[in-house]
C-alpha positions in Angstrom: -72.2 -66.8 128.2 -69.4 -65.7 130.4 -69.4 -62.0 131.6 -66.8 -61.5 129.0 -68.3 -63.1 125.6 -71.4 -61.0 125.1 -70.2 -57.6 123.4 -70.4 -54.9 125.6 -72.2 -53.5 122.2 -74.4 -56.2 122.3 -77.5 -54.1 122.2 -76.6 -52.3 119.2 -75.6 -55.3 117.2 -79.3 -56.5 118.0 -80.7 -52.9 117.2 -81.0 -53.4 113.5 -83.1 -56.1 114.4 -85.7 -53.9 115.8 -86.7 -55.7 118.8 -88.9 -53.7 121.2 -87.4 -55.0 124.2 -83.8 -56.5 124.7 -82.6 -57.3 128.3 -79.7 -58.5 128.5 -78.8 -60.7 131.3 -75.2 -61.5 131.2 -74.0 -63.1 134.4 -72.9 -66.7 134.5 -74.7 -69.6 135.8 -72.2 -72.3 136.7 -71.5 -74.6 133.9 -72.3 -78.3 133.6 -69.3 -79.4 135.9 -70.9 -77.4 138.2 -74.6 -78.6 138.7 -75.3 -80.9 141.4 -78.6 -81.9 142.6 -78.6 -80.4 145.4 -78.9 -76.8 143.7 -81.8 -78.3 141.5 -84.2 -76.5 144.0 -82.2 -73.4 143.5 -81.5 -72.7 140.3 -79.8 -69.3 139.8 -81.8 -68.9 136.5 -85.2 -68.6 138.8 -83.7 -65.1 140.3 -83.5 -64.1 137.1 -86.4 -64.8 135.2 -89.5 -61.7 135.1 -92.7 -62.7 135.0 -94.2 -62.3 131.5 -91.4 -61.7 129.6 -89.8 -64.3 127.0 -86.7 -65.4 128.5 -84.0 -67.7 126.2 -81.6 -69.9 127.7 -78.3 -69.8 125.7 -76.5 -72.3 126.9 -72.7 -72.6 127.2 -71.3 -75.2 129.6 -69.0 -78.4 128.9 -65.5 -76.8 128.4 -63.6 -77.3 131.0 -65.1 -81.3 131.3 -63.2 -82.0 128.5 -60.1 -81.4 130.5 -57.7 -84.9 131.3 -54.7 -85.9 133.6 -51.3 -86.8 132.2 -52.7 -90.6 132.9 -55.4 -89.5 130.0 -58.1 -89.5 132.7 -61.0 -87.5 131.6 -61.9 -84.8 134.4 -65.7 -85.4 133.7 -66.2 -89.5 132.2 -68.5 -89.2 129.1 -71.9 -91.1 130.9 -71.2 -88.8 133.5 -71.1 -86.2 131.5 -74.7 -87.0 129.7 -75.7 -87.0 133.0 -74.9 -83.5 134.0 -76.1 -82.0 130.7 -79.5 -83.7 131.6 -80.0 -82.1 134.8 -78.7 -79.0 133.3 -81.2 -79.2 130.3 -84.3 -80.6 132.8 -83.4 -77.4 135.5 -83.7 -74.9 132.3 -86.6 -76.1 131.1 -88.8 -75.8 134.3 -88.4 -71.9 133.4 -88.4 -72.0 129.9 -88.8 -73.8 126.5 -86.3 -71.9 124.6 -83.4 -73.3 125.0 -80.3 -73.1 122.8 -77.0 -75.2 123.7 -73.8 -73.7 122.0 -71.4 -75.6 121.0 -67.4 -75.7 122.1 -64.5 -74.3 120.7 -61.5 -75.3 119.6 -58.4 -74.3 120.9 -54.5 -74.6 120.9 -53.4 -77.9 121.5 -49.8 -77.0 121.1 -50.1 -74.9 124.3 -53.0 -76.9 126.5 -50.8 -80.1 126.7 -50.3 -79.3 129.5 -51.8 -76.3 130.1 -49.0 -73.7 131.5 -50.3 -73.1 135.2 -50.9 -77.1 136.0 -48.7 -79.6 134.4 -51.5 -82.4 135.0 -54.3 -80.5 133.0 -54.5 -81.4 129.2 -56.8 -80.0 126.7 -56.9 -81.3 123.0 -59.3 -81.1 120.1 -59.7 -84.5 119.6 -61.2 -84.5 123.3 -63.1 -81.2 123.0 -65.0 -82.5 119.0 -65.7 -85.8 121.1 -67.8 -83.6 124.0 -69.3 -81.7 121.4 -70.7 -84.5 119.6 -72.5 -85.3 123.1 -74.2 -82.0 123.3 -74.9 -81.8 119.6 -76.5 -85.6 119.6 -77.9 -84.6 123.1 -79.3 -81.7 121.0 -80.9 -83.2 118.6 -82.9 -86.4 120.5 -84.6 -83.5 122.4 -85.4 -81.5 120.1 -83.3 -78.4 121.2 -81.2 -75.8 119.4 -77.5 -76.5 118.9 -75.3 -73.7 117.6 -72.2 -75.5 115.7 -69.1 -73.7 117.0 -66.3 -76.0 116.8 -66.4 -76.8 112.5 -67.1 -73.0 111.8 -64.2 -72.2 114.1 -61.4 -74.7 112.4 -62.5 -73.2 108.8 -61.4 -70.0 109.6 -58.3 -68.5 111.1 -59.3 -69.8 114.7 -56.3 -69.7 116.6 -56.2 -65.8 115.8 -59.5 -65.9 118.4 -57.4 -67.8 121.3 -55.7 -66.0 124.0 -51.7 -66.1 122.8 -50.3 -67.1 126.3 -53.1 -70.2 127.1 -54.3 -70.8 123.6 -57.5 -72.1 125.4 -59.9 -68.8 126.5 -61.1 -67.0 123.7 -59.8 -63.4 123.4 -61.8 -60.1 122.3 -61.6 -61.5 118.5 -63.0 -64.9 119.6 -65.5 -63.4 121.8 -66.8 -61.5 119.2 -66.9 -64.2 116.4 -68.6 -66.4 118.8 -71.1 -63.9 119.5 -71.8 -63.0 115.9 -72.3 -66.9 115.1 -74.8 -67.2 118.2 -76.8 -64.1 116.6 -76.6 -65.2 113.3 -78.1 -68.6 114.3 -80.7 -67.2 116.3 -82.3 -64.6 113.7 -81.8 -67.6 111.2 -84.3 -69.7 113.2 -86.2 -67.3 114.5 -85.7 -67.4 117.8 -85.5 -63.5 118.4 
């Protein structure tokens, strides 16, 4: 997650969960756009892991690669894409088995097309469902977690969780909703 979507309260919505030990570790790694092999020897997760305890990757990274020119030219191509979500996934799991991918969110497309500070960046939910479908089938040939973000998102009031000026970034609602599904999905399989 991003330094802003885990709760500050995140340790006392966990409490009633009674977990003897909960570290949080809440900086950003650079998402999926951002991992290149050369930082495959590197990885920022490796400073971050102690020895002997449990860690759990939650994984949130594809957003911003669903972004497109005004020509409808995809920032990040789909095979490319699958590509960087493998190196991703293959970085993670030399530190860790638990791994749990969450899925994207919807956003505004009546205010991402374009997006107000660049008149060639486009956002659109047609794009953003397509990506998720990657990381969801992705997902599900590897045998990893997926939380489903995107469908619970457009049942309920969703645009109420977007920031009002970009209609893209989630705000304090959003943040929070998407934290609570994360939660929910990871008592529900057990994973904490």
């Amino acid at each position: 997650f991003a330094d802003s979507t885990l709760p500050a309260d995140a340790k006392r919505l966990f409490h009633p969960l009674k977990l003897k030990s909960v570290n949080f570790n809440n900086k950003p790694i650079g998402g999926v756009a951002e991992i290149h092999p050369q930082v495959a020897d590197n990885f920022e997760a490796k400073q971050r892991i102690v020895k002997g305890e449990r860690t759990i990757f939650l994984l949130s990274s594809g957003g911003n690669d669903t972004s497109f020119d005004n020509k409808n030219i995809a920032k990040t191509p789909i095979k490319e894409f699958k590509a960087k979500l493998e190196r991703l996934f293959k970085l993670a799991r030399k530190f860790s088995q638990n791994i749990v991918f969450i899925g994207l969110v919807p956003i505004d497309d009546t205010k991402t097309t374009p997006v107000f500070w660049d008149e060639n960046l486009f956002y659109k939910n047609a794009h953003i469902k397509e990506y998720d479908a990657i990381i969801r089938t992705f997902c599900k040939e590897n045998k990893v977690h997926f939380v489903e973000v995107f469908d619970k998102f457009i049942k309920l009031d969703y645009k109420s969780f977007l920031d009002e000026d970009d209609g893209l970034h989630l705000n304090s609602t959003g943040h929070q909703k998407l934290f609570e599904i994360v939660r929910d999905y990871l008592i529900k399989n057990k994973i904490i």
